[in-house]
VOPATI-768174 format. One line per field, with one value per residue: residue in one letter; y, x negated, z negated of N, C-alpha, C in turn; residue number from 0. Coordinates in nm, 2 decimals. Atoms other than C-alpha are relative to their C-alpha. Layout:
N
aa	c(A ...)
n_py	c(Y ...)
n_px	c(X ...)
n_pz	c(Z ...)
ca_py	c(Y ...)
ca_px	c(X ...)
ca_pz	c(Z ...)
c_py	c(Y ...)
c_px	c(X ...)
c_pz	c(Z ...)
i	c(NUM ...)
This chain:
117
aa	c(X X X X X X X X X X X X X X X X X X X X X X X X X X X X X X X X X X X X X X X X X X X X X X X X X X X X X X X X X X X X X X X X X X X X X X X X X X X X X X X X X X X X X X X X X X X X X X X X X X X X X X X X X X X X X X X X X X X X X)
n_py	c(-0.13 0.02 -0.17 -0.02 -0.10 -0.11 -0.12 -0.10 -0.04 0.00 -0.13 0.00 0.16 0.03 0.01 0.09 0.14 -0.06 0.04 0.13 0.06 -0.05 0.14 0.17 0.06 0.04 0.11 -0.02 -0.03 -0.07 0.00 -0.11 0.00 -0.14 -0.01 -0.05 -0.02 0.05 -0.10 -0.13 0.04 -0.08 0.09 -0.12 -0.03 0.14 0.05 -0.10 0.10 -0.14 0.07 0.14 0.06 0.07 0.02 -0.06 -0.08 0.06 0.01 -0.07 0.03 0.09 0.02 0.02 0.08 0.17 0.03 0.01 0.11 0.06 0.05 -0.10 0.07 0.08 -0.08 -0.11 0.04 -0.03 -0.12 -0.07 0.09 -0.13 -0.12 -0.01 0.04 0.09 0.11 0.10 0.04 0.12 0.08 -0.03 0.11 0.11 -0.08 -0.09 0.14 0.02 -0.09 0.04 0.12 0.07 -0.15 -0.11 -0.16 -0.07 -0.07 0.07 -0.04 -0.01 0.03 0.07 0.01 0.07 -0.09 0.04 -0.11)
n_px	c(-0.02 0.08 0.05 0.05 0.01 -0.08 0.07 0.05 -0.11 -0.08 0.08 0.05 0.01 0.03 -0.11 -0.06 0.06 -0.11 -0.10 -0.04 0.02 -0.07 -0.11 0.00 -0.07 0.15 0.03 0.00 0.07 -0.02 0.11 0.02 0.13 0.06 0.11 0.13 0.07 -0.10 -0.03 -0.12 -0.11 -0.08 -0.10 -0.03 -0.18 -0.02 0.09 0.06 0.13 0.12 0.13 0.07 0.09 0.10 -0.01 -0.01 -0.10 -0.11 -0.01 -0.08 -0.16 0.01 0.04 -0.10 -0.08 0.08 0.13 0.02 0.14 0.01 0.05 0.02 -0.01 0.13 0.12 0.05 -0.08 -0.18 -0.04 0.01 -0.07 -0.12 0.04 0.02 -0.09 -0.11 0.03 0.11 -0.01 0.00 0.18 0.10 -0.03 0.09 0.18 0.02 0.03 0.17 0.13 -0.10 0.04 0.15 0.07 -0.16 -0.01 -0.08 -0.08 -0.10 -0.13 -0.11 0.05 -0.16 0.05 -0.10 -0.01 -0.11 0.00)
n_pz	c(-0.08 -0.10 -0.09 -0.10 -0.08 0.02 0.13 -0.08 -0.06 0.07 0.07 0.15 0.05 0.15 0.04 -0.04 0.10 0.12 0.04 0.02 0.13 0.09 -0.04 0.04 0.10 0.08 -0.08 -0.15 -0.05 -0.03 -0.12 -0.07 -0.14 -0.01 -0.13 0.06 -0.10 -0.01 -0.09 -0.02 -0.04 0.04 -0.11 0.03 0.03 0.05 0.05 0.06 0.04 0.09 0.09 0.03 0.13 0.02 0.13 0.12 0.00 -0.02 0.14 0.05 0.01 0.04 0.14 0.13 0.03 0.09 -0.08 -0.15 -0.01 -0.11 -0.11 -0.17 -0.11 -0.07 0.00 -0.09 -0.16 0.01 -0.01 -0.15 -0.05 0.05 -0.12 -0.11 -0.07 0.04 -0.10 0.01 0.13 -0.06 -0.01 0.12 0.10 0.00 -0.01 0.12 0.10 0.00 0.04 0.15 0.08 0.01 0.06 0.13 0.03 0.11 -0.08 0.01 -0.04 0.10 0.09 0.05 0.14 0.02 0.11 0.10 0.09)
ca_py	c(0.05 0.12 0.43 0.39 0.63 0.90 1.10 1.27 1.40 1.54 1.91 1.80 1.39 1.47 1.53 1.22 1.01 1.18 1.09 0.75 0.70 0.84 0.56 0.25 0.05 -0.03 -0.29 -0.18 -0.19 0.03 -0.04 0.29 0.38 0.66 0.75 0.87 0.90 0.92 1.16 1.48 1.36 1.62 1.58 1.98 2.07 1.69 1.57 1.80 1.60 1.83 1.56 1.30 1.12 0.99 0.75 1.03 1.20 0.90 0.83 1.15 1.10 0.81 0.88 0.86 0.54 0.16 0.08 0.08 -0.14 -0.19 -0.25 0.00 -0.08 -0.14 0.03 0.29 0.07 0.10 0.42 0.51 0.25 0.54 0.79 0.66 0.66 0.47 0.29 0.16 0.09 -0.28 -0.34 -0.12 -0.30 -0.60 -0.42 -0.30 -0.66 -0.71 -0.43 -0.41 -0.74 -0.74 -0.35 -0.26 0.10 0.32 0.48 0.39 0.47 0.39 0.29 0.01 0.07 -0.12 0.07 -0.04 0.18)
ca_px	c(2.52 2.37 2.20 2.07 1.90 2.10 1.89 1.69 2.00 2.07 1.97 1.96 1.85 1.81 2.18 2.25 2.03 2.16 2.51 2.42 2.26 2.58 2.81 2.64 2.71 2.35 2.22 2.30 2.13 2.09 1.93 1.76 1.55 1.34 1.18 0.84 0.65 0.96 1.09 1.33 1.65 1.87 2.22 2.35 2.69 2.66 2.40 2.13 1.74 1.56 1.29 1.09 0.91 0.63 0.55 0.51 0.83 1.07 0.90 1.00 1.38 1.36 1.24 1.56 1.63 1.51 1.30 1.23 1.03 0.98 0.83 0.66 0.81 0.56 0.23 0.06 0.21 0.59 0.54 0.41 0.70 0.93 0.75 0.75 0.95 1.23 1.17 0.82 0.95 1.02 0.62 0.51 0.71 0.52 0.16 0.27 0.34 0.00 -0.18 0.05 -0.07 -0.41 -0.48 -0.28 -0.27 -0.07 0.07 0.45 0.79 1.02 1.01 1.31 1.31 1.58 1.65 1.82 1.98)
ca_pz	c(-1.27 -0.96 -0.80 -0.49 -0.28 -0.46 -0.69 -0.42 -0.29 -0.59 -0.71 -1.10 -1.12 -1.49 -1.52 -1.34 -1.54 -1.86 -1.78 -1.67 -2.01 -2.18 -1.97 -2.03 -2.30 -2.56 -2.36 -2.02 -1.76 -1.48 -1.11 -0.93 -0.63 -0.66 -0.27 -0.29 0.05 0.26 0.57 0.53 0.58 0.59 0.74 0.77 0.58 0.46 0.29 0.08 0.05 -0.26 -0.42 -0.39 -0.72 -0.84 -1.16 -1.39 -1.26 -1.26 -1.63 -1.74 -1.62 -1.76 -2.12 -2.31 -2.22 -2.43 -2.14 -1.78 -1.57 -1.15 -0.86 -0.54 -0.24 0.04 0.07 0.32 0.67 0.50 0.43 0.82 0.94 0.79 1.01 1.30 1.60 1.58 1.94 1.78 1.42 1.54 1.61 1.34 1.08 1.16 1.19 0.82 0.66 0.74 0.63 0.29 0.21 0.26 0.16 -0.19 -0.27 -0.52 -0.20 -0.16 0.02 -0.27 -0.60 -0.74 -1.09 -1.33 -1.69 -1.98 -2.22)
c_py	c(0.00 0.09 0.00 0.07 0.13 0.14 0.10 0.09 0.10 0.14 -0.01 -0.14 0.03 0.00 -0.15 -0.10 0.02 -0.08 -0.15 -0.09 -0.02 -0.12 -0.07 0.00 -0.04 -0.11 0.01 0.02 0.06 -0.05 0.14 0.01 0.11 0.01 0.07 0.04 -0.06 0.09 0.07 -0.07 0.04 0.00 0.19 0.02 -0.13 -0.02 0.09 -0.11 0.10 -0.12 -0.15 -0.03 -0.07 -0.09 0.10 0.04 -0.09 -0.05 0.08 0.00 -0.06 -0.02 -0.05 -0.13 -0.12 -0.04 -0.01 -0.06 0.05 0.07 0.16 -0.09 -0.06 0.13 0.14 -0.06 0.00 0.15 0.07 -0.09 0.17 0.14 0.01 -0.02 -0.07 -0.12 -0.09 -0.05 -0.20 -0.08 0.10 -0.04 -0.11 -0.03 0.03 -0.11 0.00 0.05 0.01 -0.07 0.00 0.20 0.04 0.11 0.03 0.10 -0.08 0.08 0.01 -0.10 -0.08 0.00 -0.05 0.05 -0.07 0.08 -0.08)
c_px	c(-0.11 -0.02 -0.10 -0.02 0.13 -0.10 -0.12 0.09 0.11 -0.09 -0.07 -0.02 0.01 0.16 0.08 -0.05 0.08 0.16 0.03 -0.01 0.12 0.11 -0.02 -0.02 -0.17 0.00 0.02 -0.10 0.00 -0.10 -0.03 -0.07 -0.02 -0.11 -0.11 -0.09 0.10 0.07 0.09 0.09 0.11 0.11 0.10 0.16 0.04 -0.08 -0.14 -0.16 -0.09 -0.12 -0.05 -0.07 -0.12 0.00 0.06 0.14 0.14 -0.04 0.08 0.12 0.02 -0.01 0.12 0.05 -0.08 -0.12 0.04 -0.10 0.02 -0.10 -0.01 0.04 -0.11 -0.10 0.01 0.08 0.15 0.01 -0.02 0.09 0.11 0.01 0.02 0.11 0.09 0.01 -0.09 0.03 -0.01 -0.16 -0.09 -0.01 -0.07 -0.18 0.03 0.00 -0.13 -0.10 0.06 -0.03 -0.16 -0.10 0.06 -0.07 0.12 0.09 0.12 0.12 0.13 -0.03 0.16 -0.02 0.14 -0.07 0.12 0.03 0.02)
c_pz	c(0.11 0.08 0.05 0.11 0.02 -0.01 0.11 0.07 -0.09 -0.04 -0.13 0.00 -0.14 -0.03 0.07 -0.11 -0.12 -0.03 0.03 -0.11 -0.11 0.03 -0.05 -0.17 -0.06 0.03 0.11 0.05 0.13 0.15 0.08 0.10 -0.01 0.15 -0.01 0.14 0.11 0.11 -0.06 0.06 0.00 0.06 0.00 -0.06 -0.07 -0.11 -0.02 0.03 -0.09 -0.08 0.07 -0.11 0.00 -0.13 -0.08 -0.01 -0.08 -0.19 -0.12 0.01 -0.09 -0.18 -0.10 0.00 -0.04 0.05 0.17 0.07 0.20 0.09 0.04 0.09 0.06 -0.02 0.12 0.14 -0.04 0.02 0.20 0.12 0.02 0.07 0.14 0.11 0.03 0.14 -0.04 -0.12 -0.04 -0.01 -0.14 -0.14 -0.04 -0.01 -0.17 -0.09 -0.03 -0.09 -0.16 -0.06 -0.03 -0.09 -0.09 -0.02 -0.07 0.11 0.02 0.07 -0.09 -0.10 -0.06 -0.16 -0.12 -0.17 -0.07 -0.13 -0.19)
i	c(0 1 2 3 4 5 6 7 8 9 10 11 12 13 14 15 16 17 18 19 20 21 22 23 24 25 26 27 28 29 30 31 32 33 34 35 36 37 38 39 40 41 42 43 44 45 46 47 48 49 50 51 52 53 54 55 56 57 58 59 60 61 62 63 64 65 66 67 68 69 70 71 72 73 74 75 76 77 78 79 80 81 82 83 84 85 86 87 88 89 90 91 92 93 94 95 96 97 98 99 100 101 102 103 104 105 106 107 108 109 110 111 112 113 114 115 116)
């Protein structure tokens, strides 16, 4: 199953998680993205934006299921890629490799997390 860059979009995640738990099959596994340090994205009459997460948050979703494991995206330069002007995104991208690599931090833009029920 696969729920990408939903669940912020979503008033209740716990009821999504919930009923993703309730679909899969014991042993399933489930891929997610939880965004975390991440612009307002609001699209009016369309599209809602109510959360962003952190560890503890997406733990808590998370509790009822066997185990969950993953990755932070990129660091502090992904997340200020996501900020920035969309003309400079191009050269900031490439200023953020950099800095990503050589500076880790607990700061993050999205979190890929892969759950098995």
């Amino acid at each position: 199953m696969i729920c990408s860059h939903v669940l912020e979009r979503t008033p209740r995640p716990d009821l999504v998680i919930d009923e993703m738990y309730r679909v899969l099959r014991p042993g399933g596994g489930a891929y997610l993205t939880f965004l975390d340090m991440h612009p307002f994205h609001h699209t009016e009459g369309v599209l809602c934006d109510y959360h962003r997460f952190k560890r503890d948050a997406i733990g808590l979703l998370l509790c009822d299921g066997k185990s969950y494991d993953g990755p932070q995206g990129g660091g502090l330069g992904h997340v200020a890629v996501n900020f920035a002007p969309k003309r400079v995104q191009p050269w900031v991208q490439r200023v953020a490799n950099v800095v990503d690599k050589r500076r880790p931090t607990t700061a993050t833009d999205v979190f890929y997390v892969s759950a098995i029920r």
